[in-house]
C-alpha positions in Angstrom: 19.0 10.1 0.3 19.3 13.9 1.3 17.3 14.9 -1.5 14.5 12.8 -0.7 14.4 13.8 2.5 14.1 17.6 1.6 11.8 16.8 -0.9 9.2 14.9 1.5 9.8 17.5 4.2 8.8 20.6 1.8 6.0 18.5 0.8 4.2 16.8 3.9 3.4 19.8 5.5 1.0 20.8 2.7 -0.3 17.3 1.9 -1.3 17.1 6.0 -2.5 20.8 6.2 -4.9 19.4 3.5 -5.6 16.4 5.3 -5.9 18.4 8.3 -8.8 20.6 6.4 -10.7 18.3 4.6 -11.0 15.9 7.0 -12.3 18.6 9.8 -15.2 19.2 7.5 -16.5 16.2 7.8 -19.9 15.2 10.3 -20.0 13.6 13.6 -18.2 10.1 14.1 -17.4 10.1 10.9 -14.6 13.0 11.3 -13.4 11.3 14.3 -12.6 8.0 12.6 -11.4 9.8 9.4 -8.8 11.8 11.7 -8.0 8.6 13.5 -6.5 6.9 10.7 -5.7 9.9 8.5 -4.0 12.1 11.2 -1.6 8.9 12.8 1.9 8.6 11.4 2.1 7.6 8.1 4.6 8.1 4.6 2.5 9.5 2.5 4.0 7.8 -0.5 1.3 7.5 -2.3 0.3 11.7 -2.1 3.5 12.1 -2.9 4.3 10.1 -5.8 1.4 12.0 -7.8 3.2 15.4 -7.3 6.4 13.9 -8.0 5.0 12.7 -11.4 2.9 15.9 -12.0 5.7 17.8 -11.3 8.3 15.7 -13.4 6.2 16.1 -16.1 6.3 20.1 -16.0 3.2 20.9 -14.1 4.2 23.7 -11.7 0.3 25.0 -10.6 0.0 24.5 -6.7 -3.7 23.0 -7.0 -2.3 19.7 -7.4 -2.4 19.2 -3.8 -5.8 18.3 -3.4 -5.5 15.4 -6.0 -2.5 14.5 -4.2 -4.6 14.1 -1.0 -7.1 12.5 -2.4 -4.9 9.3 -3.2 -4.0 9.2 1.0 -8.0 9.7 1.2 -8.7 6.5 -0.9 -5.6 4.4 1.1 -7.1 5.5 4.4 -10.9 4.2 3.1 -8.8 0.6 2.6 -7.5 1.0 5.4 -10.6 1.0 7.3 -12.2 -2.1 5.4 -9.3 -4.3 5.6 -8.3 -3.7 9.3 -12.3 -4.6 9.4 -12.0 -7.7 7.2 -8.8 -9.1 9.2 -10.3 -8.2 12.6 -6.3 -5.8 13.1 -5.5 -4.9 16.6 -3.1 -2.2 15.6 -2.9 0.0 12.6 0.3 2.5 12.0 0.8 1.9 15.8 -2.4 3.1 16.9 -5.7 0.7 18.1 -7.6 -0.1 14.6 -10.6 2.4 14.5 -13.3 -0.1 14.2 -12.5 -0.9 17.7 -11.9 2.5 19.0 -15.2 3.5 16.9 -17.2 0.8 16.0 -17.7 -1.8 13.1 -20.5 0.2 11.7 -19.2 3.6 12.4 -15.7 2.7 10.9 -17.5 1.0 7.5 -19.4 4.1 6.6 -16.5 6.2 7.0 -14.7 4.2 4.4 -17.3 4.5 2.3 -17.0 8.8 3.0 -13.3 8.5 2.4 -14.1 6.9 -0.9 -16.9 9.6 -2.2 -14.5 12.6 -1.1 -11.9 11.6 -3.3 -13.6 11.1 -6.1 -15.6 14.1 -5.6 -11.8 16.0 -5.3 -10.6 14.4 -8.8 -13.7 15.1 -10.4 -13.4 18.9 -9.7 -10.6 19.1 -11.7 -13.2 18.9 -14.9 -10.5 15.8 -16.6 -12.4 12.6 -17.7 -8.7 11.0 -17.4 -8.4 11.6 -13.6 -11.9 10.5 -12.8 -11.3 7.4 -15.0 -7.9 6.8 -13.7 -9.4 7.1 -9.7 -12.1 4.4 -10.5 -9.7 2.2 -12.3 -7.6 1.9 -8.9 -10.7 2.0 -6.8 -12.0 -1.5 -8.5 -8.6 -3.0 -8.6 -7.4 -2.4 -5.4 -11.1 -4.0 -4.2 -10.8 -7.1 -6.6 -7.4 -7.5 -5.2 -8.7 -7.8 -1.5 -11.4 -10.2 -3.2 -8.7 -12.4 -4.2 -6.9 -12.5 -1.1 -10.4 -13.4 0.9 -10.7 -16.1 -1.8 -7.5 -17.1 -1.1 -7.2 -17.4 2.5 -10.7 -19.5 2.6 -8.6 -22.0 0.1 -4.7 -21.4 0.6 -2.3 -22.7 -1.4 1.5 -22.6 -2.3 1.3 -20.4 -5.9 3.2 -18.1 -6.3 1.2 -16.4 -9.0 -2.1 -16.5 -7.6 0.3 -14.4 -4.7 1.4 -12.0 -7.2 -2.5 -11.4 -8.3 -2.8 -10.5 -4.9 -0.3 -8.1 -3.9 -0.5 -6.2 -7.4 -4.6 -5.5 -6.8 -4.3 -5.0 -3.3 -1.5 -2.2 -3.1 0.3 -2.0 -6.2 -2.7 -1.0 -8.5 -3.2 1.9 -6.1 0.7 3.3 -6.2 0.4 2.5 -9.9 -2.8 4.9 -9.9 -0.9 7.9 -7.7 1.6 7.9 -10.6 -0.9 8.1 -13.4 -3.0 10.4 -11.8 -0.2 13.3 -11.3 0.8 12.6 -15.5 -2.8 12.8 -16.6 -3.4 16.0 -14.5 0.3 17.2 -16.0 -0.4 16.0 -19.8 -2.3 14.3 -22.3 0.9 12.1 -23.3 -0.8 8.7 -22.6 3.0 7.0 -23.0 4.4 9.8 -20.0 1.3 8.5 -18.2 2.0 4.7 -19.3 5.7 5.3 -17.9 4.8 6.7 -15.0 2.1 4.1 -14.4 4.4 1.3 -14.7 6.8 2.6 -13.0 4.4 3.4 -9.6 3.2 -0.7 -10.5 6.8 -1.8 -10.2 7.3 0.0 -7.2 4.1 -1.3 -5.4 4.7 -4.7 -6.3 8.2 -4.3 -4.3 6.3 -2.2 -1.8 4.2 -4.8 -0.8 7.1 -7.7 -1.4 9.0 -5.6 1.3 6.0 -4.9 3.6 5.2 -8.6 4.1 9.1 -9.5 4.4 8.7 -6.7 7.0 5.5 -9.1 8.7 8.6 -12.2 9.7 11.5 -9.5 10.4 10.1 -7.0 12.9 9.0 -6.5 16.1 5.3 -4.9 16.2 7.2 -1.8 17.6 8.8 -1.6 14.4 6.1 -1.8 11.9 2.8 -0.4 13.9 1.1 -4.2 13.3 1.2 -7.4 15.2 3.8 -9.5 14.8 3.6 -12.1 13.0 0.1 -10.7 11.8 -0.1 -12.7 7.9 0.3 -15.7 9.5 -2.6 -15.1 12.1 -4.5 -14.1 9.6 -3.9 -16.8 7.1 -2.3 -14.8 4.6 0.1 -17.0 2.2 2.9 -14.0 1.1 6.0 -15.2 -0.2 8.1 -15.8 3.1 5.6 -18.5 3.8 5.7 -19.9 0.7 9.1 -20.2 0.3 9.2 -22.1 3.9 6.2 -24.2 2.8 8.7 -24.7 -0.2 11.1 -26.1 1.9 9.0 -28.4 3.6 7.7 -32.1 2.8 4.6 -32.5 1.2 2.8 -34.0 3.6 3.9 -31.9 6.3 3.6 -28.5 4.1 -0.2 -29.6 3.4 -0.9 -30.3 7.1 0.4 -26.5 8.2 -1.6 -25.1 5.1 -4.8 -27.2 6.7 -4.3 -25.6 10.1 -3.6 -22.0 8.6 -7.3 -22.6 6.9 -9.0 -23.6 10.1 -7.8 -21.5 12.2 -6.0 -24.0 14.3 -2.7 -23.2 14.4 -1.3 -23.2 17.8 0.8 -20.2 19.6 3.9 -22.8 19.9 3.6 -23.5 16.4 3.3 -20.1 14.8 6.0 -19.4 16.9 8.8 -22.3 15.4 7.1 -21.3 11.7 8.3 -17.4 12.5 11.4 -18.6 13.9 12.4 -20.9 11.0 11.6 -18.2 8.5 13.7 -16.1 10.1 16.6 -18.8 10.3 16.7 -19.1 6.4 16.1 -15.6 5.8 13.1 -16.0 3.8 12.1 -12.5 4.6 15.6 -11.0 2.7 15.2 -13.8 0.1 12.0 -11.5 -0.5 13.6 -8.1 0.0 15.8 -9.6 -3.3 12.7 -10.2 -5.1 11.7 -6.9 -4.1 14.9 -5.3 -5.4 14.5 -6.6 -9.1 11.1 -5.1 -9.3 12.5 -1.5 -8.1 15.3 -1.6 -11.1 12.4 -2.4 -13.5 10.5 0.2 -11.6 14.0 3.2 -12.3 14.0 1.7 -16.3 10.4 2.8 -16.5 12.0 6.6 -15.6 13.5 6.8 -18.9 10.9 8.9 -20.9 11.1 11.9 -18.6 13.0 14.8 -19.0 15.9 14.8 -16.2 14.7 16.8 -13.0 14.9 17.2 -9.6 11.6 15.2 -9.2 12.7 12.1 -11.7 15.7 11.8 -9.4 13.9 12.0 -6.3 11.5 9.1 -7.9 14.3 6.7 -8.5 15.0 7.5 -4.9 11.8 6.7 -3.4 11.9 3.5 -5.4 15.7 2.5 -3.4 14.1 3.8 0.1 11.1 1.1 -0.7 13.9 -1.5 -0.1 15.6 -0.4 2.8 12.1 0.3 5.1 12.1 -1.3 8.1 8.3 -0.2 8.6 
């Protein structure tokens, strides 16, 4: 993992000197709440994947970094809104903004987050980039749709899950990828390999993320422990445990996850019991045949630095512990 490591550490510096900028131009509260979730730890995966794939694809001009920041722009603006829609208490181990800064306050700055990055990929004068951007923008929103829809009527389905997790993050990882091939080419099979590989790699993203939710302490992840399950989310550690259970007794939990009346004590034995048959690294296995989907996509490229450093992104995805 060495050469990951160098590669994200030449790398960050200039993707948050841009963050840095861009966001210290904007107004008022606005700026603050932008800085707040922009400027607290985070990977930058997402910035970083569109360079890789610009860059594996030949493109060596340095004003790729802007379109690189704009994908952390757009993740921070669904940031905002979700922490919103879930009522968080904790976001990459800081307080959620919209309770530092307000509902309102938080909700418009979303929505600035939003127009700045597609204001940053429309200077690049490239339909493809402006097209790509919107295409992640809607599916990343219908995902969260679904979800909503889903934790009004929960249920044990494993697809309707996978409809989920593929808007809500793996759409926008997917979009990273494309984005750095369309700026890098007109090839729309390098983009289509690219693309499904950054899908692959968000659907184990996410797969790992919400193992993550049933493994770690809060201290570990920046999120409440135990958060999905608070917040009525049915990920795939829950529904293999609701698997496991009798049907009567597997529809009563699912009854008190909808109303809201699931007791400490019995979150508590649910998060317990998950953890005692390992449902969370039942996931991470899940997880794992996603990411060696994710490295066959690779194939197209030309061998480089940066298509090796992409397979290795897609092995770090498994071994996160936050």
């Amino acid at each position: 993992m060495t050469e990951l490591l160098a590669y994200f550490e030449k790398e960050l510096p200039l993707i948050n000197g841009f963050l840095d900028e861009e966001t210290a131009k904007l107004e008022g509260l606005v700026k603050g709440v932008a800085r707040h979730v922009l400027l607290a730890p985070g990977k930058r995966i997402r910035p970083i994947l569109t360079i890789l794939s610009a860059r594996g694809l030949g493109y060596s001009k340095d004003d790729l970094y802007p379109l690189a920041g704009s994908l952390e722009l757009l993740h921070a603006a669904t940031l905002l809104h979700d922490d919103i829609l879930d009522d968080a208490d904790l976001r990459r181990g800081v307080e959620a903004s919209h309770l530092v800064f307000g509902t309102t306050e938080t909700i418009l700055a979303g929505d600035v987050l939003l127009a700045l990055a597609n204001r940053i990929g429309a200077d690049y004068g490239k339909s493809r980039i402006s097209s790509v951007l919107a295409s992640g923008i809607m599916a990343t929103v219908e995902g969260e749709i679904r979800e909503i829809a889903h934790i009004s009527e929960p249920m044990v389905d494993r697809g309707i899950y996978m409809e989920i997790i593929i808007g809500k993050t793996a759409r926008l990882i997917e979009t990273s990828c494309r984005i750095g091939a369309a700026l890098a080419c007109d090839d729309r099979s390098l983009e289509d390999a690219l693309g499904n590989f950054g899908l692959n790699m968000g659907i184990a993203f996410q797969l790992v993320d919400d193992a993550l939710d049933y493994e770690s302490p809060s201290g570990d992840t920046g999120k409440p422990e135990g958060g999905d399950l608070k917040e009525g989310k049915i990920t795939l550690p829950l529904i293999l445990y609701l698997e496991m259970l009798q049907a009567k007794e597997a529809e009563e939990l699912l009854a008190h996850i909808k109303n809201r009346t699931l007791s400490d004590e019995r979150r508590d034995q649910v998060l317990e019991d998950i953890r005692k048959h390992e449902f969370g690294a039942k996931t991470r296995a899940s997880a794992a045949e996603y990411i060696e989907k994710a490295k066959q996509c690779l194939a197209p490229l030309p061998d480089s630095v940066e298509s090796r450093v992409l397979k290795l992104a897609a092995d770090f995805v498994l071994t996160r512990s936050k």
